[in-house]
C-alpha positions in Angstrom: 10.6 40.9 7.8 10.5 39.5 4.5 10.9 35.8 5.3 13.8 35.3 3.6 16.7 33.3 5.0 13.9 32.2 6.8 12.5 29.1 4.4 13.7 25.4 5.3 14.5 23.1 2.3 13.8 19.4 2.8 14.7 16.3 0.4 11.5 14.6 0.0 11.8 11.5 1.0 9.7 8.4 0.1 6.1 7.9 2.6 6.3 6.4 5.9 5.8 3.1 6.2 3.0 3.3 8.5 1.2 4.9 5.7 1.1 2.1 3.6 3.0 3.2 0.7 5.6 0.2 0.9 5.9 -2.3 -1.2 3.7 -5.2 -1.0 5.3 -8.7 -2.0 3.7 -11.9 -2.1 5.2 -13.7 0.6 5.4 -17.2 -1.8 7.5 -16.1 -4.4 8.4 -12.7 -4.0 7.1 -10.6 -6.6 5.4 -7.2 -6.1 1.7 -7.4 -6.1 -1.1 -5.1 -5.2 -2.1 -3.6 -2.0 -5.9 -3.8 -1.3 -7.8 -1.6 1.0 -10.4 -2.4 4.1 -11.9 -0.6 6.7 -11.9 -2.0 10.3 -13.5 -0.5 13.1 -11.5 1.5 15.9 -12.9 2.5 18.9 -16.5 2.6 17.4 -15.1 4.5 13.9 -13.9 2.3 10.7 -9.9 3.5 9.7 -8.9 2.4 6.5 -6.3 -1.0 6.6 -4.3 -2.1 3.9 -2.5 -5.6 3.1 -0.9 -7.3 -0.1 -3.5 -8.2 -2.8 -3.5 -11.4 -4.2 -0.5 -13.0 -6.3 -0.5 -12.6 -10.0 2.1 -14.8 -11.0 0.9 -18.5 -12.8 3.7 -20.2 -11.2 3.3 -18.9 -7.7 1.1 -21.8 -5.5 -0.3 -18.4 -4.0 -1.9 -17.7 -7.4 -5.0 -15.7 -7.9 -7.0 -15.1 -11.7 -7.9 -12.0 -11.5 -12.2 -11.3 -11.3 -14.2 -10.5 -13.7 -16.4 -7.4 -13.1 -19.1 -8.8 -15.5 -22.0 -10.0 -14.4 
């Protein structure tokens, strides 16, 4: 058996969204912002959790300069 007729095609398809590929929105004023990244602990071991950054936008009362990483 050569394995042909065999092979399954699949669409890809965008990542589930329990995998935190989504979208993140800032839940002011709508627009996309970033997602950041946190461990939390599970059962004594950290898993990686992930949320909506901070808002960009100047006219959002959610608002957040970004930080400087000088020092």
């Amino acid at each position: 058996m050569t394995g042909h007729g065999h092979e399954q095609h699949h669409p890809r398809g965008t990542a589930a969204p329990q995998a935190g590929h989504e979208n993140m929105v800032c839940p002011v004023c709508g627009r996309p912002v970033g997602t950041v990244v946190w461990r939390r602990k599970v059962l004594g071991a950290f898993v990686p959790a992930w949320g909506p950054g901070p808002c960009r936008n100047p006219d959002c009362s959610a608002f957040a300069p970004a930080e400087s990483s000088r020092g």
